[in-house]
N, C-alpha and C positions, 0 to 999 in steps of 0.2 A: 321142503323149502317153498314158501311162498313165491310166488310172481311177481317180478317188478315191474307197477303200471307203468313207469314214464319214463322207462330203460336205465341206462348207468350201470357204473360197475358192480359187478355181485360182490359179496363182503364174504360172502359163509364160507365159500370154497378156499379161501386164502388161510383159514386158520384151521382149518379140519375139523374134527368133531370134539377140539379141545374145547374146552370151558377158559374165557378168560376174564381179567377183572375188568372195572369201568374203566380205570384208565388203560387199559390195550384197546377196549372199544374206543375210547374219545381220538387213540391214534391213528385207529382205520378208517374212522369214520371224517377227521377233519381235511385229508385232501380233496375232498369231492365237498366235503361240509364246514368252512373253516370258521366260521362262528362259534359250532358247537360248543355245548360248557358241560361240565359235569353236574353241573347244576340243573341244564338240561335237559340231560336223558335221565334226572332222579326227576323232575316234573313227569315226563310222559310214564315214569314208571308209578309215579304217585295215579297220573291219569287211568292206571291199568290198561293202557297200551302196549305195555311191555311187561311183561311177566320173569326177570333173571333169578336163578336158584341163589340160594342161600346157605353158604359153610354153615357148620355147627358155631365158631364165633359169630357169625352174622353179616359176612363178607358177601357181597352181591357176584356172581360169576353166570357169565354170560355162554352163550351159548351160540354157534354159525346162525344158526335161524332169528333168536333175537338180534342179530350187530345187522341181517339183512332185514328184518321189519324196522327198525330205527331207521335203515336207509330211505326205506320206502316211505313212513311217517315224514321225513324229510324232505320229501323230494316234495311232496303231495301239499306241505308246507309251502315251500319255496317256489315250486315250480304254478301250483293252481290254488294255492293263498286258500283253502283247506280248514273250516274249523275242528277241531280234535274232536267234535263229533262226528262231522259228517265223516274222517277219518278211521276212526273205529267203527264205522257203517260198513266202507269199503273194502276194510282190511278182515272183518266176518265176511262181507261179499263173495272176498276171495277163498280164505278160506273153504268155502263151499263150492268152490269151483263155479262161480255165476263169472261174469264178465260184468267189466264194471264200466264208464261211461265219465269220464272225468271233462272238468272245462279246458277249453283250451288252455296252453302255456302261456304265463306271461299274463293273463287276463286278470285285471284286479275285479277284485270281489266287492261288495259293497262292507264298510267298514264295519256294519255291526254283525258281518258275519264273519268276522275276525273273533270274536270272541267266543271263550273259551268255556263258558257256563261255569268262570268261577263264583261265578254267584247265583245259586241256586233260587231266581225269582220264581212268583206263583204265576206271572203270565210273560208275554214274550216283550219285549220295550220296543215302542213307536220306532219305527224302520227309518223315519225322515231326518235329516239331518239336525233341525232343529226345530222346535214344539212351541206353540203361541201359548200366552197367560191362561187362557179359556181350556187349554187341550188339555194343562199341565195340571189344571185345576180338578177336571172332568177325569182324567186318569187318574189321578191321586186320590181322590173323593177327600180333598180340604178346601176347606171354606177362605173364602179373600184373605179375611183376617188371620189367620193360622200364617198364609204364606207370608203377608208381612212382615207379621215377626220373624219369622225364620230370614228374611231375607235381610234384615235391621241390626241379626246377628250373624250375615255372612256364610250362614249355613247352605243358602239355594240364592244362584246369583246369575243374572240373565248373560248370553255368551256378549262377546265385543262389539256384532253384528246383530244384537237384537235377537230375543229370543230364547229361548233354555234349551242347554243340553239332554238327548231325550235323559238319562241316567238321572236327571232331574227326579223325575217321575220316582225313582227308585229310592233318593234321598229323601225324598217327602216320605212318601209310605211307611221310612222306616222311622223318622223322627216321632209323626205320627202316632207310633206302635209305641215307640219308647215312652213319649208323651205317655202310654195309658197305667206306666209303671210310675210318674210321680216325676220323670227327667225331663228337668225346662229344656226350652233353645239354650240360655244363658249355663248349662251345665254341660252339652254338647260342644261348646266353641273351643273345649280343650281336643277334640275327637277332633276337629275339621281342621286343625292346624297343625296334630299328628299327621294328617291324610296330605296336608298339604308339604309337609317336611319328605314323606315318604314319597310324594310326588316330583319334588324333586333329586331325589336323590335315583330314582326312576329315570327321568330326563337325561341324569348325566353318564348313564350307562349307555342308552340310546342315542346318543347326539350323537358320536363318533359314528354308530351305522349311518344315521340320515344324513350324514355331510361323504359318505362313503362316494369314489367313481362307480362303483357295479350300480345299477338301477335294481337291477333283484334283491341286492343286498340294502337300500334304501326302503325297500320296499316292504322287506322282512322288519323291520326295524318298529312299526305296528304291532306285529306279531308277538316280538319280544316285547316290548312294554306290554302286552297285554299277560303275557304269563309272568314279567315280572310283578304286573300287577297283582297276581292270583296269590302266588306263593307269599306276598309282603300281606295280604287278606289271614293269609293259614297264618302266618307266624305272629300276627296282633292277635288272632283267638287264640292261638295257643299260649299265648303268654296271658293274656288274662286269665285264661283257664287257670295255667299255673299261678297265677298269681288268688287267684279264689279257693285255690286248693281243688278244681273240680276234673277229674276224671274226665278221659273223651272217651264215649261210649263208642 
């Protein structure tokens, strides 16, 4: 059994060395974790954080040592705001028997270390909270006229406070790329109004955390939308997929 960084109850010892399904995990797991979803612990398993065996039907069965790494993924979440990488960093750490060094509890992280690398970019997005015209320009490699348009059809649009979101940087790039397939801005605007539907319906799962009394639990609330974010990412490519007839390699 692995080692709990940040203490709490052990989970493994309570069920022996029975194998159980996701829902007896999501039962162990929500007194200490009351958020948790099943939905959840299928993301960190999709993350290969979690590794649970599999019936001959195709039934997930968990095992003492996965319900106590779930705990620890969670705590590591919650307690020092943790991205799933630096987490599966930690948790080989341990495995190896190293001693690991976590931030203090309670300490917020900076918000783009919140996320989750559900999107696999080619370099890492400006750290600042918010990016000038010049920067946006400069990191995107498009030209003035490019961003007008895009921004004429509501594709990239400066935040309240002046300014772009660095993620900006990411929507350029890709319009850009698409551009070199034949797709205008004006054929996109059906995509950014998908993202934006999907964006709220995002918000309305999180609002109840962020109006939450716990301050951890407000806190986490980040968190979740960013993996809601991720899985709402997976399930538009795969329904296009499906919808092209194309195979995921």
């Amino acid at each position: 059994m692995l080692r709990t960084p940040t203490g709490g109850a052990g989970f493994g010892t309570a069920a022996g060395d029975r194998l159980v399904s996701i829902g007896t995990v999501l039962n162990q797991l929500r007194d200490e974790f009351p958020e948790v979803t099943i939905s959840k612990i299928r993301f960190l398993e999709a993350e290969g954080l979690v590794e649970p065996r599999r019936t001959a039907s195709g039934y997930r069965k968990f095992s003492p040592q996965d319900v106590e790494r779930l705990a620890q993924i969670l705590r590591m979440q919650r307690d020092h705001y943790l991205p799933l990488k630096v987490i599966r960093e930690h948790l080989d750490a341990l495995a190896r028997g190293e001693q690991i060094k976590l931030p203090a509890p309670g300490r917020r992280r900076d918000l783009v270390d919140l996320a989750e690398g559900a999107w696999e970019q080619d370099a890492e997005p400006p750290t600042a909270a918010r990016i000038g015209r010049a920067e946006l320009l400069a990191a995107a490699e498009v030209s003035e006229a490019e961003l007008l348009e895009w921004e004429s059809y509501g594709l990239i649009s400066e935040t309240d406070g002046g300014g772009y979101d660095p993620e900006a940087v990411t929507v350029a790039r890709l319009i850009a790329d698409l551009g070199r397939f034949g797709l205008e801005p004006r054929h996109l605007r059906s995509v950014k109004a998908a993202a934006d539907r999907e964006a709220g319906l995002i918000e309305q799962v999180v609002a109840p955390l962020r109006r939450h009394r716990n301050p951890q639990t407000r806190a986490h609330a980040e968190a979740t939308a960013q993996e809601l974010a991720a899985q709402s990412v997976r399930l538009h490519a795969a329904l296009v997929r499906s919808a092209l007839g194309i195979r995921s390699q």
